[in-house]
Each structure stands twice: as C-alpha cells, then as structure tokens.
C-alpha positions in Angstrom: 19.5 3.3 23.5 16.5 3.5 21.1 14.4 4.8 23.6 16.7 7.6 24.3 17.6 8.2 20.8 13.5 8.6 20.3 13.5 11.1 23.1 16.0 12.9 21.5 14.1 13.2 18.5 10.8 14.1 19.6 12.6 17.2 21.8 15.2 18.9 18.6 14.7 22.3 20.7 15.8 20.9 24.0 19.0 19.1 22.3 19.8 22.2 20.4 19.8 24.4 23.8 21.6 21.7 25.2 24.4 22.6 22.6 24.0 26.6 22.9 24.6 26.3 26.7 28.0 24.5 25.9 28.9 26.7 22.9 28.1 29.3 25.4 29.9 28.4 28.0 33.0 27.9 25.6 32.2 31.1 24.4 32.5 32.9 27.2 35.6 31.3 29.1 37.4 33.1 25.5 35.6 36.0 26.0 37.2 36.3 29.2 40.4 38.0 28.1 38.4 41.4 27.5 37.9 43.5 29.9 35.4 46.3 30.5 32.9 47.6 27.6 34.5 45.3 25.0 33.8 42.4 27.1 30.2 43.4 27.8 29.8 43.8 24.4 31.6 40.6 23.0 29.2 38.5 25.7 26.3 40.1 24.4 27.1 39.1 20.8 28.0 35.7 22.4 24.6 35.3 24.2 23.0 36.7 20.6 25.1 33.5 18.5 23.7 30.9 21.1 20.3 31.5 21.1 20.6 31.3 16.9 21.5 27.4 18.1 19.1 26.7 20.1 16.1 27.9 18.4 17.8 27.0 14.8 14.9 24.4 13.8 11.9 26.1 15.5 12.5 29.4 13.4 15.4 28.9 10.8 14.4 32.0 8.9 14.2 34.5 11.8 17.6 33.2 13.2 19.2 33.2 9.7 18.5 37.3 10.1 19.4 37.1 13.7 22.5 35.6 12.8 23.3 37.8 10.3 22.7 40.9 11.8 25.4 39.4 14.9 27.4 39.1 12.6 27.0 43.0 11.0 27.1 43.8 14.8 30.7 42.2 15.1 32.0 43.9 12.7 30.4 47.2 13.6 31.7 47.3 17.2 35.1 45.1 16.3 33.7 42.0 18.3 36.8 39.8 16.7 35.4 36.0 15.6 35.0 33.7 18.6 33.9 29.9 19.5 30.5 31.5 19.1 30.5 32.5 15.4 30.8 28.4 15.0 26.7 28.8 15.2 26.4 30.9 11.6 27.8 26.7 10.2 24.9 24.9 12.3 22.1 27.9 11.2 22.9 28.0 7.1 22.7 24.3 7.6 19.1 23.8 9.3 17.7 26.8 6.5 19.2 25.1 3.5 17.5 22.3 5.0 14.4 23.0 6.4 14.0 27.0 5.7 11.8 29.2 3.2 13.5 28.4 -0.1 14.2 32.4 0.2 16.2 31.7 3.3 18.2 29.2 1.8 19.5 31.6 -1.0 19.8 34.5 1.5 22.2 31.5 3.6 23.9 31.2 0.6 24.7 34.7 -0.3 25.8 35.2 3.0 28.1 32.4 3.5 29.7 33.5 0.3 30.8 36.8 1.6 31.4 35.9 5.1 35.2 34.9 4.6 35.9 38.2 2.5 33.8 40.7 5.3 35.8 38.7 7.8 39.0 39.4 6.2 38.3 43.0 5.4 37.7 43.7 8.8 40.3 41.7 10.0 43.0 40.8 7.9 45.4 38.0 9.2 48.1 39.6 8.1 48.2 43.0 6.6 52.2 42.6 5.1 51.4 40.1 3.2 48.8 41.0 0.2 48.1 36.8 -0.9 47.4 36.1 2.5 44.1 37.5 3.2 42.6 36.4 -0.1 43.4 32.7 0.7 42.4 33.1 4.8 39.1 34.2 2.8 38.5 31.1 0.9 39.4 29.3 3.8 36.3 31.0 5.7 34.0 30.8 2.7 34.7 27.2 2.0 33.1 25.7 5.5 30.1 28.2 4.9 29.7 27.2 1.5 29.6 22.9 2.2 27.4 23.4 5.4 24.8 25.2 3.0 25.6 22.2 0.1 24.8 19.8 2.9 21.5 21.4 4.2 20.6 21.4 0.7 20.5 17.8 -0.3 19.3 16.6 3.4 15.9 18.9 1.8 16.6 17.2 -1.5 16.7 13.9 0.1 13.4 14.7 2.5 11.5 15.7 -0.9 12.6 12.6 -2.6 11.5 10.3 0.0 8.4 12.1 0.3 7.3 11.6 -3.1 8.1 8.2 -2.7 5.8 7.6 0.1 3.3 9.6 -2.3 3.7 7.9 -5.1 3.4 4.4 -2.8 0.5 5.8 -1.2 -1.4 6.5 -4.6 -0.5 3.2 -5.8 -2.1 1.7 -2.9 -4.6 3.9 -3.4 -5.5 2.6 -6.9 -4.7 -0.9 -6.1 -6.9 -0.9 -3.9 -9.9 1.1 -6.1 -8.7 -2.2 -9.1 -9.5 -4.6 -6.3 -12.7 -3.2 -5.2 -13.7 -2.9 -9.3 -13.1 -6.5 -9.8 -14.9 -7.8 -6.5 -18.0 -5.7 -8.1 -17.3 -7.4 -12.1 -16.6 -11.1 -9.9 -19.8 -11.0 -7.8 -21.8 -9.9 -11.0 -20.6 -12.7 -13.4 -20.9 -14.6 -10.4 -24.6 -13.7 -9.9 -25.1 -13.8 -13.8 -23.7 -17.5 -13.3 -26.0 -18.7 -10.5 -28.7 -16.9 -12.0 -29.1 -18.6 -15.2 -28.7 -22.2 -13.3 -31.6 -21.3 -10.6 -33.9 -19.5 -13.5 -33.4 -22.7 -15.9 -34.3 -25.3 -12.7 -37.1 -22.8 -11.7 -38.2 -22.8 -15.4 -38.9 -26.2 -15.8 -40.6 -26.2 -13.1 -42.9 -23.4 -13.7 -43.5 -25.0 -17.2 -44.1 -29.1 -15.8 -46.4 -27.4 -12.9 -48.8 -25.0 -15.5 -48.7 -28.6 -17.5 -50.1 -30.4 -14.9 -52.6 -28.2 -13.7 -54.2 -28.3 -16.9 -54.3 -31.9 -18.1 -54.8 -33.3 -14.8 -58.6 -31.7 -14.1 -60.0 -35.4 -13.0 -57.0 -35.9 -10.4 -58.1 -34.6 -7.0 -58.0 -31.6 -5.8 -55.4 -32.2 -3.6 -53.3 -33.0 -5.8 -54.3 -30.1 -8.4 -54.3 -27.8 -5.5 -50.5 -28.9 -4.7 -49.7 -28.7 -8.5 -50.9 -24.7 -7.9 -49.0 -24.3 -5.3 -45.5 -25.3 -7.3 -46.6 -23.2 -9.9 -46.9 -20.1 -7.7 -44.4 -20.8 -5.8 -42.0 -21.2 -8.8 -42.9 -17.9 -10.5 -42.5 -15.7 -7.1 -39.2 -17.7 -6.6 -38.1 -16.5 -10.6 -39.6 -12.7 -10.2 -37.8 -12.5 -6.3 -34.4 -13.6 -8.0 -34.4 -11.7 -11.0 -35.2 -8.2 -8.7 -32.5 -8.9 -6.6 -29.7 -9.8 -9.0 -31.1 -7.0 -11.3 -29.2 -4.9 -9.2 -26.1 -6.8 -10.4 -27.4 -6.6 -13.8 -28.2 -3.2 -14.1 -27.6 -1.8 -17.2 -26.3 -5.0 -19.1 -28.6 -6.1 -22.3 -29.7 -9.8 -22.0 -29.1 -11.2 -25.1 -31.4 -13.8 -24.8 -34.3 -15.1 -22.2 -32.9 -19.0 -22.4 -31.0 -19.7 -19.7 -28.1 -22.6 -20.0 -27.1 -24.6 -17.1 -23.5 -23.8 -16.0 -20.7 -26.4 -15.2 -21.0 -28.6 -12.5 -18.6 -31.4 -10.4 -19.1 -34.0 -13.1 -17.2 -31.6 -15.7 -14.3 -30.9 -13.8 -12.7 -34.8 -15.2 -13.2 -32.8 -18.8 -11.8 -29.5 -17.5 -8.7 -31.9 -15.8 -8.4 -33.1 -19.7 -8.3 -30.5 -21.2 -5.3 -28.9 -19.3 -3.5 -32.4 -19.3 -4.1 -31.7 -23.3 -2.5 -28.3 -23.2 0.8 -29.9 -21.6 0.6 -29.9 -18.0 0.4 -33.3 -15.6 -2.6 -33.5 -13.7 -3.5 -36.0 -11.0 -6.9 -35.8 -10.3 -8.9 -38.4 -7.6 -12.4 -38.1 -6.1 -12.6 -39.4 -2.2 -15.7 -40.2 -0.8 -19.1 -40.9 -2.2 -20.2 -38.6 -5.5 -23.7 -37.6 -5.1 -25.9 -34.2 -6.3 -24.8 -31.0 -4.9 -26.7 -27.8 -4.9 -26.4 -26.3 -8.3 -24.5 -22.9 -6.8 -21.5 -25.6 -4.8 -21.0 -27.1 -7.9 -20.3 -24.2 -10.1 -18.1 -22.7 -7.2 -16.3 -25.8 -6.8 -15.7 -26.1 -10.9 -14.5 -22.3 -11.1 -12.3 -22.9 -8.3 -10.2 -25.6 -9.8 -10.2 -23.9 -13.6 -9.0 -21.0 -12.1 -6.2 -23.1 -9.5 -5.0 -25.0 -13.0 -4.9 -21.4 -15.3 -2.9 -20.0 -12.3 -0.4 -23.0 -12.4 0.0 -22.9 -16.2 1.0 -19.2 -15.8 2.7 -18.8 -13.0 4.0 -22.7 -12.2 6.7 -22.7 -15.0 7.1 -25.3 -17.6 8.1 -28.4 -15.6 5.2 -27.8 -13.5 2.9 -30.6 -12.3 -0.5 -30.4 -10.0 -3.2 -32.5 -8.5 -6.5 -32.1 -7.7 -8.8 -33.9 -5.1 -12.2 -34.0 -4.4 -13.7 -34.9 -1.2 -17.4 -35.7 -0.6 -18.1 -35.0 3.5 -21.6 -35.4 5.0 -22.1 -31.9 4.9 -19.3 -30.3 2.3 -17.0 -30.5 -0.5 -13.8 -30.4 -0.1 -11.1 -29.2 -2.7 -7.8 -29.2 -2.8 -5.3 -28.0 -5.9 -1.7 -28.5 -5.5 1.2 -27.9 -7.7 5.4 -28.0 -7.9 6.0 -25.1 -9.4 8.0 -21.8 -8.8 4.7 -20.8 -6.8 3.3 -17.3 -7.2 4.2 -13.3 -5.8 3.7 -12.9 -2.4 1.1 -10.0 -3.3 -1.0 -12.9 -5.3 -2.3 -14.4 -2.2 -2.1 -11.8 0.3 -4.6 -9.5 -0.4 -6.9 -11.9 -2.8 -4.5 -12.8 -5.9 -4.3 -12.4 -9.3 -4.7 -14.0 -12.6 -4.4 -12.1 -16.0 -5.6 -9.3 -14.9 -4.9 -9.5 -11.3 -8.2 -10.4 -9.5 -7.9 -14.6 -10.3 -7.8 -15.5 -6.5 -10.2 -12.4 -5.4 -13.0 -13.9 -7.3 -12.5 -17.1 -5.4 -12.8 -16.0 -2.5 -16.1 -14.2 -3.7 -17.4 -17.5 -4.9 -16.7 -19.1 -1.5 -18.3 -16.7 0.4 -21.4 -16.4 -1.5 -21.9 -20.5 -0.6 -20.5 -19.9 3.0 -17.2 -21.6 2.7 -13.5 -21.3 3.3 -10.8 -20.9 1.6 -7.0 -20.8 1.7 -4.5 -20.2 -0.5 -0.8 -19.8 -0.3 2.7 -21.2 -1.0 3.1 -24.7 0.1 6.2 -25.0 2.4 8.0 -27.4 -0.5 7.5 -25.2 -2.9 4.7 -24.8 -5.1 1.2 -23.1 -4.3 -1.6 -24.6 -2.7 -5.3 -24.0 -2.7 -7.9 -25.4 -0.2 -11.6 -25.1 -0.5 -14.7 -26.3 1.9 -18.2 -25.9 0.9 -20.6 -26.2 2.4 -23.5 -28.5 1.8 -26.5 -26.2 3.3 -26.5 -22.0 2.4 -25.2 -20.0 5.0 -27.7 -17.7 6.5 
C-alpha cells in the first residue's frame, strides 16, 4: 500500500487524468440527452472542463482562465451546468493552493460570482423572486470553502517550510558553535600541554648549559653528550613553540614561566573537593601507580573534573558518582559513573555540553590528541557514564 500510495504521488498528472476521464465519461452519458448542435457544443465544453482536471497542478493559473472562460462559453451559448462544471471546485482549489497569489484572488473573485451568473442565466425558478437569490448562495458557498481550503493547505505548506528553515539554520549554527569550541578546546588544550613540555624542556636546557660549563675536566664524551641534550633541548622548545604558535596566534603571553599543569596524583584533591561541595564520591585506583607521560596525565585529570562538573549540574541533588583508575601495561583507564537523572540525549550525541555546551566535545579533543577512546552515554540504570583509555605510547 505505501508503495502504491508513493507512486501515486510521484505521478499527480497521471491521477488527475485518471479523474478527468471519469468526470468525462460521466459528463458525457448526461450530455447525451441533447441532440444535434447543442450536443456538439455541450461535449465540447465537457472535453474543455476535463482537461482543466487533469492538468490542474501542472498549470493552475492557465486552467484557472481556461476554466473561466468555459464557463463565459456556457453561458454564451446556453450550455446548462453539468457533472463537468464539478471541475471549476477541484481548479480554485489547487490555485488557492499552489497558484500565483494573483490566481488565488482571481479564484476567489470568481467563485464569488459564479452562483449569481449561474442564477442569472438560469434561474431555478423564475415565479418565485426569493428563490434564485438563495439557489445563488447555495452555488457560491461550495466555491467559496474549496478556495478557503486551498488557502490554508498553502498556509500550512509555508508554515512547515519555515520550520524546516528555521531547523535547518539552527543546525546550521549549531554546528558553526561546535566547530568554534573544537578550535577554543584544542587551543587551551595546546596552551595546556605546551606549558608542561616547555617547563620539562626548560630544565633541561638550563641543567645541560650547567653542565657543559662546570664540567670542562670530565671527558669529552661525556661533555660531548651534555651538548648534545642541550641542542637537542632547545630545537625540541623552538619546534614546539612554531607549531602551537599557530594555536596561539594572536593571544599575548603574559608571562615566559611556564607552570606544570595537573597530573593523576591531583585528581584524590580534585575528588575532595567535589565531595566538599556536597556530592558522594567513590574514588579507587586499580593496578600499580607509576609516571605517565606528562600530556596522559593532564587528559586523564580534565576528564574526570569535567565528568564530576557535569554530574553536579546535570545529576540532580541526590546524585552520587564514582571514579576508578586503572593502571594497564600500556594505558590508563577511566571510568566516571553516576545515579543521577543523566543528561539530554543531544549532550552525548554529537560531543556534549557543559555550561556552555562544548563539556563533552573538549574530551573527546583531549582523547584524541593522546590517541585514545572514549565513550560516553547514559548508563542503562540510569545515570551517565564515561569511559576513557589512554594510551601509554603517542599515537602516530
């Protein structure tokens, strides 16, 4: 049945022929009781109604004049109203709908004086002087609620299309928002790991030029390895300042001293904190703690501040979580639970929100940048989940 009733849709001119063969054919069986000229001329006017129907919704405005100049015809040439003149309903319809907004008024004016021209010419009964005035309304009134029909299908069609506008600009923007704050995330994010690699990189610049000048009687070897750090450390400083100056550009740095950002061993003082602001936390490391790479550890720390922020303001009041840590051979893995009302589909689905509606699109920014995963959703109890592994070794 859907299949057909798709057909139907994408052929409207063979359906309405369809129709003007059977109002034809109804047509003409009446048109039978003529005889001579005055049937000729009644089938003609006949043939002239029907082909309004079929070709209504290809060209509503030419078959609005084509109808209406039938209709002058009829009443030129006394061609009484037949089955056939049941097309003029269908036409003023499809132009109040889909017509020139010219058409529509000239469909309206026209089915307003219809009844009375149909009355003047033929009056239903001449003796009695109320009668046709009332047959006339009676005419007009059919006319006048086909072209009131018409009119809100096209109100309805412009409606829904500036819905589907407006929803298109929406995503439009929403997406434009999104792509803003993946630009803002990676650059705070670069910012972050750039001030803990340029503070390690520092020292070591600083410990190497030491060495190399107080330890002239050591052996060369030794000095010449010492140089070596040294370069080394101030090609590995310039390289990663060029290429996060790109992310930089245009931002004053306030100051050259660069301040190592937080790490694992902070998140049990981030977990306090919250606990201290009024929500239960269980937090519980698995597996053996040992040094991560500087960039794991600050993703693995922003990950569960911004998992516990999201709880707090989207959990509800008698919200709990819990937060583990797992140490792998070759990854961290996190994983921040909580009981709460959970969060908006549209927080998840397309990279989340916090405040401002990018919380859970600068995760996933994070994560990438160290070559993990992550996934985040509701938890089928209730509640949201997040899941995190990072990797111990950079993705190339």
């Amino acid at each position: 049945m859907q299949r057909l009733y798709d057909f139907l849709r994408r052929h409207p001119t063979g359906v309405d022929s369809f129709w003007a063969v059977v109002l034809f054919g109804m047509s003409a069986l009446s048109a039978g009781v003529y005889s001579g000229s005055r049937f000729g001329a009644t089938l003609f006017c006949v043939l002239l109604m029907c082909l309004t129907v079929a070709l209504r919704r290809r060209a509503p405005e030419k078959m609005l004049l084509l109808s209406i100049a039938t209709g002058l015809l009829q009443v030129a040439i006394s061609v009484e109203p037949n089955f056939s003149n049941l097309a003029m309903f269908a036409t003023v319809y499809t132009v109040a709908a889909n017509g020139a907004r010219w058409a529509s008024r000239l469909a309206l004016g026209a089915s307003a004086l219809a009844g009375t021209i149909s009355q003047l010419r033929w009056a239903v009964d001449k003796g009695d002087p109320v009668a046709p005035y009332a047959f006339a309304i009676f005419l007009t009134v059919p006319f006048v609620l086909a072209w009131v029909l018409g009119d809100s299908m096209r109100t309805r069609r412009a409606y829904f299309a500036q819905l589907e506008e407006r929803a298109a600009r929406l995503e439009k923007e929403r997406e434009a928002q999104a792509k803003v704050a993946v630009a803002a995330e990676r650059a705070r994010i670069a910012r972050e790991l750039h001030d803990v690699v340029a503070h390690n990189v520092s020292v070591m610049v600083v410990q190497a030029d030491g060495a190399a000048y107080v330890m002239d009687a050591s052996p060369d070897q030794a000095k010449q390895a010492l140089e070596t750090i040294s370069t080394t450390g101030r090609q590995a400083l310039a390289e990663m300042r060029r290429l996060l100056g790109v992310l930089r550009t245009g931002e004053h740095q306030e100051s050259g001293e660069y301040v190592p950002q937080p790490d694992v061993q902070q998140i049990e003082d981030l977990v306090e904190q919250v606990r201290s602001a009024g929500l239960t936390v269980d937090f519980k490391v698995e597996g053996t703690a040992r040094p991560l790479p500087s960039g794991v550890e600050l993703t693995a720390y922003r990950i569960v501040q911004e998992a516990l922020t999201n709880t707090r303001k989207h959990g509800g009041p008698e919200a709990g979580a819990s937060v583990r840590l797992v140490y792998f051979d070759d990854g961290l893995g996190l994983l921040v639970e909580d009981d709460g009302r959970g969060a908006a589909h549209e927080l998840y689905e397309d990279g989340g929100a916090d405040g401002q509606g990018h919380g859970l699109i600068g995760m996933r920014e994070r994560v990438g940048m160290v070559g993990g995963t992550l996934d985040a959703g509701p938890r089928p109890g209730g509640g949201f989940r997040i899941s995190a592994l990072l990797p111990l070794k950079p993705a190339h």
